[in-house]
N, C-alpha and C positions, 0 to 999 in steps of 0.2 A: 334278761332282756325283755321282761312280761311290760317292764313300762314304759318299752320304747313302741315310737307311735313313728310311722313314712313319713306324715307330713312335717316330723322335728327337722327334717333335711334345710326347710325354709330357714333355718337358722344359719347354716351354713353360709346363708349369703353377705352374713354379719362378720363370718371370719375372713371370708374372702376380700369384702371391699372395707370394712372396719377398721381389721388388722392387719394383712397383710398388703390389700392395696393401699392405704393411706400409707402405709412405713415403706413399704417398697415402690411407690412410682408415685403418688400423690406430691408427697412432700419433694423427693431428689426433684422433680418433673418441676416443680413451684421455683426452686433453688435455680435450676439447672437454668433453666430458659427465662425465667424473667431477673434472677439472683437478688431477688426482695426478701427477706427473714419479715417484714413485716406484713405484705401479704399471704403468706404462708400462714403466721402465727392469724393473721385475718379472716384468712379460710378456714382456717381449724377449728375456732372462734363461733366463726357462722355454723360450721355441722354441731357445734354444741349448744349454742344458743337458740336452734327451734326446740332445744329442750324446752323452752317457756311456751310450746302449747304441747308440751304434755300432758297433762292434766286434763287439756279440754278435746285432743285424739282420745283419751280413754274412757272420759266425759261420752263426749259422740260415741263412741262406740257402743256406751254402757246404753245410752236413751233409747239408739237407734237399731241396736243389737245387729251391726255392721262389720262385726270384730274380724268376721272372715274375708270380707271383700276390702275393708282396709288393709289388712295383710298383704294381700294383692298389691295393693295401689303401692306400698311401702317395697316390695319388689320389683317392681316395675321401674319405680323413683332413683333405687341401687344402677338396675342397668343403663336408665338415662344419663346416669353423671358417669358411668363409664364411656358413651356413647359422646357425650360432651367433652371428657377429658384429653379422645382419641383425637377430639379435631383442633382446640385449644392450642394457640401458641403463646402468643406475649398480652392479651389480652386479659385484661387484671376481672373485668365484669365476671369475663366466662369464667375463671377459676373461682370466683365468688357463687357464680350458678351450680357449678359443680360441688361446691361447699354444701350446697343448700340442697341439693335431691339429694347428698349422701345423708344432711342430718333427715329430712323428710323420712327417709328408708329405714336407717338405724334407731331413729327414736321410736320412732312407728312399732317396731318388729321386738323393741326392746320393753316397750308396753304391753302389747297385744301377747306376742310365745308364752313369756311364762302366766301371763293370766288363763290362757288357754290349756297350760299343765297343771296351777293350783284348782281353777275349776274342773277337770277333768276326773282328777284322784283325790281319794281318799287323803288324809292327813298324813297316816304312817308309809305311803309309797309319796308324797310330793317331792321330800327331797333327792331320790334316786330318778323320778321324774324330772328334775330339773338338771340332775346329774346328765343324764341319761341329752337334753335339751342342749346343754352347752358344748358336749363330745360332739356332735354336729359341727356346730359351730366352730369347734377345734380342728375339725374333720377339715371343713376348708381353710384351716390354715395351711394345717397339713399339707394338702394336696396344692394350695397356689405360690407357699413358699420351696416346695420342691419344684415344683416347673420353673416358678421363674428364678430358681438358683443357676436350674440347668439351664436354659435359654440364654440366661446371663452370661453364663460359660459361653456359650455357642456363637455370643454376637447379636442376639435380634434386637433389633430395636426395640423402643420405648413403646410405638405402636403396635408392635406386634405383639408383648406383651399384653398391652391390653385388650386384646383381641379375647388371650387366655382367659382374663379375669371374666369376659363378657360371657363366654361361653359356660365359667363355673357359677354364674351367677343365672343364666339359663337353666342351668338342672334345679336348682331352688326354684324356681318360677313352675316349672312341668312341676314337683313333686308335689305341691299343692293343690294345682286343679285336679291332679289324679287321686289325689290321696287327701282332699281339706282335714282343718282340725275339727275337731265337735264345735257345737254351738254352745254360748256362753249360756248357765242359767245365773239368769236375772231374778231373783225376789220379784213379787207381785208388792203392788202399794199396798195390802192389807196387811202382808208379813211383814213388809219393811215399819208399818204401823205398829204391829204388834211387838216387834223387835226394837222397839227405836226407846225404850226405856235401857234396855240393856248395851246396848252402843252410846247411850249417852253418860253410861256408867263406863264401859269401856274407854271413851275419848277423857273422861274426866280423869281416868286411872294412868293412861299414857300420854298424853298429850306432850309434854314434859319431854320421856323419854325419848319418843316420837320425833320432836323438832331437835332434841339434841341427836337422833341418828341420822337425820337428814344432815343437820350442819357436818357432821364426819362424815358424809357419803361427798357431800359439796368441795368441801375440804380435801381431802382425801384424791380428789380427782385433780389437784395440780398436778401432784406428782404423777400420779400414774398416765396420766395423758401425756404429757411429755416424754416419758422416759421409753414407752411401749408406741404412742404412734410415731414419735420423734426419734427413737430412738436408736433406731440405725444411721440416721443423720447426722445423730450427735456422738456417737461414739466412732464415725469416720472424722470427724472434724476434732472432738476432743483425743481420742487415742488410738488413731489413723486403720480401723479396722475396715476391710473393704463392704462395698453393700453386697457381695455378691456371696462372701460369707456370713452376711447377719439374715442372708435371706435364707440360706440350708440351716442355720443356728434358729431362725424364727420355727421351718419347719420342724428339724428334729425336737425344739421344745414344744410344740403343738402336738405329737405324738404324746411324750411325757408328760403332757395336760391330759390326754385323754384316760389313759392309764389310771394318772392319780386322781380325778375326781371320782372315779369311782367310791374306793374307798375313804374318799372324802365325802360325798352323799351319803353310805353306809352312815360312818361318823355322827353325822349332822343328824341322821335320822334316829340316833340312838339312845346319841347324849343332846345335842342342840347346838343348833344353826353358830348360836353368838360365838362357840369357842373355836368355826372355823373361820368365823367372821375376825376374831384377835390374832388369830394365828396369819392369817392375811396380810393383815395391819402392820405384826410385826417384821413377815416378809420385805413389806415397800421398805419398811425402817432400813434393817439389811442391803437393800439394791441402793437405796438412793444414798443411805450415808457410805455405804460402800462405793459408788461413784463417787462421792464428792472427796476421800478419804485417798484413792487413787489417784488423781488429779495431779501431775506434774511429777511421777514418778513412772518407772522405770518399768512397769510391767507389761506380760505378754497379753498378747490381742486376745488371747481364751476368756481372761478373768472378766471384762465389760460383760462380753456376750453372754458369759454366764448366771452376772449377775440379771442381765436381761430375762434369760430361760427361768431364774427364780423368781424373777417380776411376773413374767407371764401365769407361772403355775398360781401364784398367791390373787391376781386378778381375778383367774377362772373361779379361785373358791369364794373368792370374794363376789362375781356376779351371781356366784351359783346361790347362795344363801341368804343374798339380801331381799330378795321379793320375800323367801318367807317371810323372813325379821319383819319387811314390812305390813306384810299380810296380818300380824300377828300386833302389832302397834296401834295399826291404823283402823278408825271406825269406816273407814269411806266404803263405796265398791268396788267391786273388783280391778276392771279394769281402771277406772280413776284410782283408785291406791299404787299400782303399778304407775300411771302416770304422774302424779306427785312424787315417787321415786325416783323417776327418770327425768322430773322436771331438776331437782338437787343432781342429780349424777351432770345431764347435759349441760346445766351452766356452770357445774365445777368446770368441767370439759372446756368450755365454751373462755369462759374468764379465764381459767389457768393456761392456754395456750395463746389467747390474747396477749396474756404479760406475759408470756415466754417470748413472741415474737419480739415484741420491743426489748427485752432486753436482750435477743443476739445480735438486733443491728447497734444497740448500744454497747456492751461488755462483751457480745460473744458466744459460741456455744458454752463456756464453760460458767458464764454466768447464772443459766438455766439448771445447770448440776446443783451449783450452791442454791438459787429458789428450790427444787424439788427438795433436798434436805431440809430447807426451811420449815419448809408445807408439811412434811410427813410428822414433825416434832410435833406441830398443832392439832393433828389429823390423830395423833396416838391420846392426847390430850383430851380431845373431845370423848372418842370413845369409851375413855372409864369414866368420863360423868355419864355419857351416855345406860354405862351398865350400873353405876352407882344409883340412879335413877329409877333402874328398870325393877332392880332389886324390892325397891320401898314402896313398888305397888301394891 
């Protein structure tokens, strides 16, 4: 535990309102009360698509050297669209504003955490330091898929739940100011001067690899967006499993995440990031062709959720490892390279739940099964040119 650091807790607020409350009250709460699949897939949409100033949060942060009071602002932004979600009825703007402080939050927080661990450590602790970053994060799954499973059991309402989420998303806000992260180092213009021969050998050498891993990070986040924040949506409508068990099945796999990234960082730190990065890849393959393969047969409500808990585990290693990859591709800085990361990740996110929406009010939940099988053939595709590439530098 030497690389775990108090203020990794900020992370938490990413599993709280990211994963568990978008799957658990965001999307039912959209369905329920307005019964739009395209405002939904709209709002979903919108939290992914402020991915296009990622780049220039990380930009700012890198000029201004702000990283920590962004943070801030990117937790603050989580608790506002909880705050706005609680009061929301059939008004299509507000759930669009809520769209937008959650992408504000998660993009934020998903640039800034780990540039804050790859700058902090050494090379041979990073990836147990990131290991160590996303257990947090899993942490509040954890903790707001089990209350709001039990709650669900109990009857509270919709409001009362989010009551919960406000309050798990408060102890991320305190861990912070009590505990901040270090401060970023930035290069001086003299080193960046001195160094800028050997980054221009570097950009020349990956460049290539680099956009082809972007395009599979891009890629790649049809499915997984859909199937993890949709997903308990769609496995009550496709193979009538209740939400109230995919919220104890989201927890107990949040557990089971925290568990195996461990030895999933070990891993990565031993042999290298890319083979937990394929081994990810071929997880999604597994969950999504395995929903789609399901589909109008006979089976018990264990198998979806299951294949859910194996989506989830294969996501965590998949966030856990991609800053390095990118850290390692990209000539940029710090925080800007994390940003051009998340800028591909958020409008994977952003455009793959966009066409997801339109195609439930046209074909259906089960239309979205066959897209995310689609996606992930393309997504496994990219990635060996991606390594085919990386190889021949």
């Amino acid at each position: 535990m030497k690389t775990f650091k108090p203020w990794y807790i900020a992370q938490m607020s990413n599993g709280v309102v990211q994963w568990a409350g978008i799957a658990l009250l965001l999307t039912p709460l959209i369905i329920e009360r307005t019964g739009s699949g395209a405002l939904m897939g709209s709002v979903m949409s919108l939290i992914g698509l402020f991915g296009i100033s990622a780049p220039f949060v990380g930009w700012l942060a890198d000029k201004y050297r702000i990283h920590r009071q962004m943070q801030k602002v990117a937790l603050f932004s989580h608790l506002l669209s909880l705050i706005l979600l609680y009061f929301a009825q059939t008004n299509a703007y507000v759930y669009l504003l809520v769209g937008l402080t959650i992408g504000i939050g998660t993009v934020s927080q998903l640039v800034l955490n780990p540039t804050f661990v790859l700058n902090s450590l050494p090379e041979k602790s990073q990836a147990q330091g990131l290991s160590r970053l996303f257990q947090c994060q899993f942490l509040g799954v954890v903790i707001a898929g089990a209350l709001l499973g039990t709650v669900s059991l109990l009857g509270w309402s919709s409001e009362q739940k989010l009551l919960i989420i406000m309050v798990l998303v408060c102890v991320s806000i305190i861990s912070v100011f009590i505990a901040p992260p270090p401060a970023i180092r930035i290069p001086d213009t003299a080193q960046q001067h001195d160094d800028s021969s050997i980054n221009t050998n570097k950009s020349r050498h990956t460049t290539i690899a680099f956009v082809l891993f972007l395009a599979t990070v891009f890629v790649s986040m049809f499915t997984t967006s859909n199937l993890m924040e949709t997903g308990p949506i769609i496995i009550k409508q496709v193979f009538n499993v209740d939400l109230g068990h995919s919220a104890f099945g989201l927890a107990g796999s949040a557990i089971l995440t925290m568990l195996l990234l461990e030895p999933a960082g070990r891993l990565a730190a031993k042999s290298s990031p890319y083979l937990i990065w394929i081994v990810s890849l071929c997880c999604y393959a597994v969950t999504a062709i395995g929903l789609w393969l399901a589909m109008g047969s006979d089976i018990p409500s264990l198998v979806p959720i299951l294949l859910i808990v194996l989506l989830m585990q294969a996501i965590s290693w998949f966030d856990m490892v991609i800053p390095a990859i990118a850290e390692e591709l990209s000539p940029s800085t710090p925080a800007l390279t994390q940003g051009i990361l998340m800028f591909a990740m958020a409008i994977g996110f952003g455009v793959g739940t966009y066409i997801a929406g339109q195609l439930i009010d046209v074909g259906g939940f089960t239309s979205v099964v066959n897209y995310c099988a689609a996606s992930i053939i393309i997504t496994l595709l990219l990635a060996l040119a991606t390594l085919m590439f990386k190889t021949k530098r």
